[in-house]
C-alpha positions as CSV (number, residue, x, y, z in Angstrom):
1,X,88.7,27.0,-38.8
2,X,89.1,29.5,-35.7
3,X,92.0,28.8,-33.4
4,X,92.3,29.7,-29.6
5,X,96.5,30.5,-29.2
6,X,97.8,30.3,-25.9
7,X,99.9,33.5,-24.9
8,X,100.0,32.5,-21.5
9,X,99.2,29.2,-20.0
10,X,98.1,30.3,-16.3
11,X,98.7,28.0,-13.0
12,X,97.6,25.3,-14.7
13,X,94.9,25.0,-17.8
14,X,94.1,22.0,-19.4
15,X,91.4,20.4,-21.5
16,X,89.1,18.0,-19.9
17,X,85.7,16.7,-20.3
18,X,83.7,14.3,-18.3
19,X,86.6,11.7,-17.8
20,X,88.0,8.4,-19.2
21,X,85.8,5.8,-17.3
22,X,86.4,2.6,-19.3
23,X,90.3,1.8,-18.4
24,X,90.8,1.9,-14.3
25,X,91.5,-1.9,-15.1
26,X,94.6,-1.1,-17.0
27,X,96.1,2.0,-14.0
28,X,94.5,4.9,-16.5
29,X,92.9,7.4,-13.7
30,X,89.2,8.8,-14.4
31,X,90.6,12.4,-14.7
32,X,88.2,14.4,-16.3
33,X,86.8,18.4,-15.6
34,X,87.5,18.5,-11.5
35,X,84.3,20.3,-11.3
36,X,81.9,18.3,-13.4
37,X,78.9,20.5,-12.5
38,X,80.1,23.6,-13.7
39,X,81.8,22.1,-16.8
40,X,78.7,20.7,-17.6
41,X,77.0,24.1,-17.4
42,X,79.5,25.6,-19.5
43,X,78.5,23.1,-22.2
44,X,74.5,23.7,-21.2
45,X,74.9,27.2,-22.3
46,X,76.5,27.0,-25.8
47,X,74.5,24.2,-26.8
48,X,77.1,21.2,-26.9
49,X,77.1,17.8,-25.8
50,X,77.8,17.0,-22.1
51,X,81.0,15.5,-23.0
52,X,82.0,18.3,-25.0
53,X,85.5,18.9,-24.3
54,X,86.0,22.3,-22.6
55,X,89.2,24.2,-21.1
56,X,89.9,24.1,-17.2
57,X,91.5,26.9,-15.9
58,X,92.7,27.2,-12.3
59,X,93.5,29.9,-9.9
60,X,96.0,32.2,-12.4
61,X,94.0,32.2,-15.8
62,X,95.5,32.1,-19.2
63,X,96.0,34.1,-21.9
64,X,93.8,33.4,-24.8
65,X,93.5,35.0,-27.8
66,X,91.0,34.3,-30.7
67,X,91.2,34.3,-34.2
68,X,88.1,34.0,-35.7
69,X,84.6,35.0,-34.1
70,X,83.3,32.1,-31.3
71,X,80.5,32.1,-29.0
72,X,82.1,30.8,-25.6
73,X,80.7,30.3,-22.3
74,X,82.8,30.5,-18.4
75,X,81.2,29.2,-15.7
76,X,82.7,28.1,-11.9
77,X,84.8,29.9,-10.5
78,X,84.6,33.6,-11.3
79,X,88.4,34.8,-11.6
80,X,87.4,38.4,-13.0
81,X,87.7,37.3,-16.9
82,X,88.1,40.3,-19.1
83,X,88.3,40.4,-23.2
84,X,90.6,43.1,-24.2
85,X,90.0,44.5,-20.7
86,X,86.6,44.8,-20.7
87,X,85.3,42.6,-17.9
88,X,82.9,40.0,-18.7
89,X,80.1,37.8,-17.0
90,X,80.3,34.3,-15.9
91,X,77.7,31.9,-16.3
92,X,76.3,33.5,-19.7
93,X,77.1,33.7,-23.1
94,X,79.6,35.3,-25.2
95,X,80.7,36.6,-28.5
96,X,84.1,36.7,-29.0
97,X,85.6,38.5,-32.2
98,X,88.3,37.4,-33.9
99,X,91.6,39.1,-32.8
100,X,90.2,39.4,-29.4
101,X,92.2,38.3,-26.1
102,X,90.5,36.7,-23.2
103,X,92.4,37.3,-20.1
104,X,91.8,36.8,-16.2
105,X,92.3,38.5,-13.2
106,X,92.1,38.3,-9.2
107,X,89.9,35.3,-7.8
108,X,86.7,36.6,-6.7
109,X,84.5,33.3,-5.7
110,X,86.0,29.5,-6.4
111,X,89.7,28.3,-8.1
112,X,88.4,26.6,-11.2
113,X,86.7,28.1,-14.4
114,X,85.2,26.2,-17.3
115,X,85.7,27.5,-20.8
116,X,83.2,26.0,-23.4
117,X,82.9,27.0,-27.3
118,X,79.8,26.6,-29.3
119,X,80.6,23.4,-31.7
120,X,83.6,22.5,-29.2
121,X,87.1,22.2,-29.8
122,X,88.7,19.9,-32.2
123,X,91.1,17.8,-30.2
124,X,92.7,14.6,-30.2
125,X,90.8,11.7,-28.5
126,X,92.7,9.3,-26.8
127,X,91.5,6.2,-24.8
128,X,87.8,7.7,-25.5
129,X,88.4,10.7,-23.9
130,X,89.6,14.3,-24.8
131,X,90.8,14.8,-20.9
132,X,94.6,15.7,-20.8
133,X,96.7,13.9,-18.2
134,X,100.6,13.4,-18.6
135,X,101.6,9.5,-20.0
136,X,98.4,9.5,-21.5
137,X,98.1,12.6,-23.7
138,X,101.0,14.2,-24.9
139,X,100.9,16.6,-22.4
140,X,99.0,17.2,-19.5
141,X,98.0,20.6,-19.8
142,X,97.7,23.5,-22.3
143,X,101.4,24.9,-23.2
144,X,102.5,28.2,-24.2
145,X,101.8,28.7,-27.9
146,X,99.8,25.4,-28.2
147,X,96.5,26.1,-30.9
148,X,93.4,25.1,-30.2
149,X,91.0,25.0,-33.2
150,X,87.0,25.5,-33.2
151,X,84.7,26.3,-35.9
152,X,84.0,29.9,-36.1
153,X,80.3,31.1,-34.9
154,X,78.4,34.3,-35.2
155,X,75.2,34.6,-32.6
156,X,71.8,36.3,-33.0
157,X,71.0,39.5,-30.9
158,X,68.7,36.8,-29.3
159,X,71.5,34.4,-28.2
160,X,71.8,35.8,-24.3
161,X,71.1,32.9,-22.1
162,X,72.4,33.6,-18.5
163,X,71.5,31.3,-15.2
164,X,72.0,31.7,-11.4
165,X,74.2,30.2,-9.5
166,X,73.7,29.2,-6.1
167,X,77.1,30.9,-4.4
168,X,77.1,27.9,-1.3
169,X,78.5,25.7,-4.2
170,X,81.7,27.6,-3.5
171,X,80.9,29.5,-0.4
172,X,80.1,25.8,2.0
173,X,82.3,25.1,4.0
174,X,80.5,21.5,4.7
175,X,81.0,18.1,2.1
176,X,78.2,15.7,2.2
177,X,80.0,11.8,2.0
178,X,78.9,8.0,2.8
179,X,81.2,6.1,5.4
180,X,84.0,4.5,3.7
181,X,84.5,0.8,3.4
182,X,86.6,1.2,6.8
183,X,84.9,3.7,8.8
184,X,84.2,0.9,10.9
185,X,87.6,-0.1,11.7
186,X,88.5,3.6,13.4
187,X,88.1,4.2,16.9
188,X,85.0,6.1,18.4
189,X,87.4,9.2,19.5
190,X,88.7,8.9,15.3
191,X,85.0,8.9,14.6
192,X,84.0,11.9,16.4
193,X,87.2,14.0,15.2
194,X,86.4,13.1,11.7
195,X,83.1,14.3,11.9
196,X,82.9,16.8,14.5
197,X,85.7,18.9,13.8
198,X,87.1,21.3,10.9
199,X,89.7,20.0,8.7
200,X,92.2,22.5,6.8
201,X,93.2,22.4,3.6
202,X,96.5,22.3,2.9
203,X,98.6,20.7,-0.4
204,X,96.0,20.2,-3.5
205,X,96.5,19.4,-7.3
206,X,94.6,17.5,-9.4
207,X,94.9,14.7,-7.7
208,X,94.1,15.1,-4.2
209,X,93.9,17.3,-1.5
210,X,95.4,17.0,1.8
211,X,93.3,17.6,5.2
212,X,94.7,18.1,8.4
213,X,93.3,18.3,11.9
214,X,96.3,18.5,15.0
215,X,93.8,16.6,17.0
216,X,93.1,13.7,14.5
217,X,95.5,10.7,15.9
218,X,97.4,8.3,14.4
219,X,96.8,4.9,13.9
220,X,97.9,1.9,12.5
221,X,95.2,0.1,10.9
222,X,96.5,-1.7,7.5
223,X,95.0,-2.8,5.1
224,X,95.2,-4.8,1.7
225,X,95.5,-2.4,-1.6
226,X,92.2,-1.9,-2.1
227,X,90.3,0.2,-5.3
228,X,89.8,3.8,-4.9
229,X,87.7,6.6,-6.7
230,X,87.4,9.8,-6.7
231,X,86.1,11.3,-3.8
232,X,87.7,8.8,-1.9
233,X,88.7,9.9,1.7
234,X,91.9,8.2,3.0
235,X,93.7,8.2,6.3
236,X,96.9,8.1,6.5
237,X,99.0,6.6,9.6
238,X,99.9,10.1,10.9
239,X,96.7,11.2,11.1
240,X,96.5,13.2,8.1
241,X,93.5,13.1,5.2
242,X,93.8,13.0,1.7
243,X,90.7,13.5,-0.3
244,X,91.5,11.9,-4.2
245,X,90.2,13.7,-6.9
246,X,89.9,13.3,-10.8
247,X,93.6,12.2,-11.9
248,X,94.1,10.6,-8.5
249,X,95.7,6.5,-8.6
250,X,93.2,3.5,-9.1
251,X,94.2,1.7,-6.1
252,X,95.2,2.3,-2.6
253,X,96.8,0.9,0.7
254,X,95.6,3.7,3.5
255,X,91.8,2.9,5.0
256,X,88.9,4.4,3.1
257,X,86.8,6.6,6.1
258,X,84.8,8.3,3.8
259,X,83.8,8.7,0.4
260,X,82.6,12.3,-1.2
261,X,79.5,12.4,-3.1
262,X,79.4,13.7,-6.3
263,X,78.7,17.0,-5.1
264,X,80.7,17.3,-2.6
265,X,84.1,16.7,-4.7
266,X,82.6,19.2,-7.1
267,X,82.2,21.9,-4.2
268,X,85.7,20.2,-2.8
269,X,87.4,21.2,-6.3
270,X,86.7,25.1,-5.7
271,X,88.7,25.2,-2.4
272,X,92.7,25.9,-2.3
273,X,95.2,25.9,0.8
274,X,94.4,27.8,3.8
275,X,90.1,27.0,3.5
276,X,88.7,24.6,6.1
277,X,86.0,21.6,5.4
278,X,83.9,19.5,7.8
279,X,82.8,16.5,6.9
280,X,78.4,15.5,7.0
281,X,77.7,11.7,7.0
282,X,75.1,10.5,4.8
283,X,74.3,7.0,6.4
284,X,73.8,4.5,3.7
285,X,69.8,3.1,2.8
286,X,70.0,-0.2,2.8
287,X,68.3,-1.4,-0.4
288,X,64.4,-2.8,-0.9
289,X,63.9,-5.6,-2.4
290,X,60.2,-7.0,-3.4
């Protein structure tokens, strides 16, 4: 077996794959790659599973050195990635020697880069997921001098497959989203605001991100603690936003304006403080029945 040791462990890189759906019930959050398109991709390319687990790498990249020879694909965000200094592509395949170290540099496009190995990494599943989140894996996120282990692969000269990107996945500013369960409730000046007006991104994690506007106002709507999801857009009673994301809480007590489709948290997930976001409303289809 191959192993991937961490020399340095970034901002923050973890291991993730399409989440841990089956235990909201019990608190257990959904967590899972924040950027589900492009981990998905990453796993398109070297021939895995979609619920291969891969390695999510935000903002300041790791250090990552390889023992044996892999074939590894990076997709997302493209933080200049370079092995032994050479810089690579995103969005293609790689070889990868043994003894080689893959390193990143400056953020060029997006915060968030997928790392997917042909075969996958062995790793420890836990509540039918391989996604790491603190109280529920023993860590939650890749440490210095941690070991991955994958089975070593050699590719054919034939073995190139590359695809296109399009860049408004991390160039947009706008998120599509439904109305929330109370976007009813706010007033038609809290309506316009919310939809008519940039919001700037300020505090984000894996958990949320927090949106601000100086003209949204405050309110004091309450309501009963009520299930959230990702994607979930909550309003606090200042005024301020906070748009959940994959290791966000199962519940919540602040109204529910909006919720993010699928899309639009992925293209949310490759923003970081200081970018701005409006908000397009997708009106609900009420369904047919025959």
């Amino acid at each position: 077996m191959g192993e991937i040791i961490v020399n340095k462990t970034g901002l923050h890189t973890s291991i993730q794959d399409i989440g841990r759906e089956n235990w909201r019930h019990f608190g257990v959050p959904v967590s899972g790659a924040m950027d589900l398109r492009s981990a998905r991709l990453a796993n398109l390319l070297t021939n895995n599973e979609e619920n291969t687990p891969v390695i999510e790498i935000t903002m300041i990249g790791p250090e990552l050195q390889f023992t044996e020879p892999a074939i590894i694909a990076l997709t997302g965000a493209n933080l200049s990635p370079n092995l032994d200094g050479k810089i690579v592509r995103v969005n293609q395949n790689l070889q990868v020697m043994g003894g080689q170290t893959l390193s990143f540099g400056k953020p060029i496009q997006g915060i968030r880069t997928y790392l997917s190995i042909k075969g996958g990494f062995d790793c420890p599943k836990v509540l039918g997921s391989y996604s790491q989140f603190p109280m529920v894996t023993l860590s939650g996120n890749l440490q210095e001098g941690d070991r991955v282990t994958y089975r070593p692969q050699i590719g054919s000269s034939k073995n190139h497959a590359i695809v296109h990107i399009n860049p408004q996945h991390f160039t947009s500013k706008t998120l599509k989203a439904h109305p929330g369960p109370e976007f009813d409730l706010l007033s038609d000046q809290a309506r316009q605001m919310l939809l008519n007006k940039g919001f700037h991104i300020n505090a984000n994690n894996r958990m949320g991100y927090q949106l601000t506007h100086p003209g949204m106002p405050p309110h004091q709507l309450e309501i009963v603690t009520a299930p959230v999801i990702p994607g979930t857009v909550q309003l606090t009673p200042s005024g301020q936003l906070i748009a959940l994301m994959r290791d966000a809480q199962v519940t919540g007590g602040y109204p529910r304006v909006l919720q993010l489709t699928k899309e639009g948290v992925d293209q949310l997930a490759q923003k970081t403080n200081g970018q701005s976001i409006l908000f397009q409303l997708i009106e609900v289809i009420p369904p047919v029945y025959n």
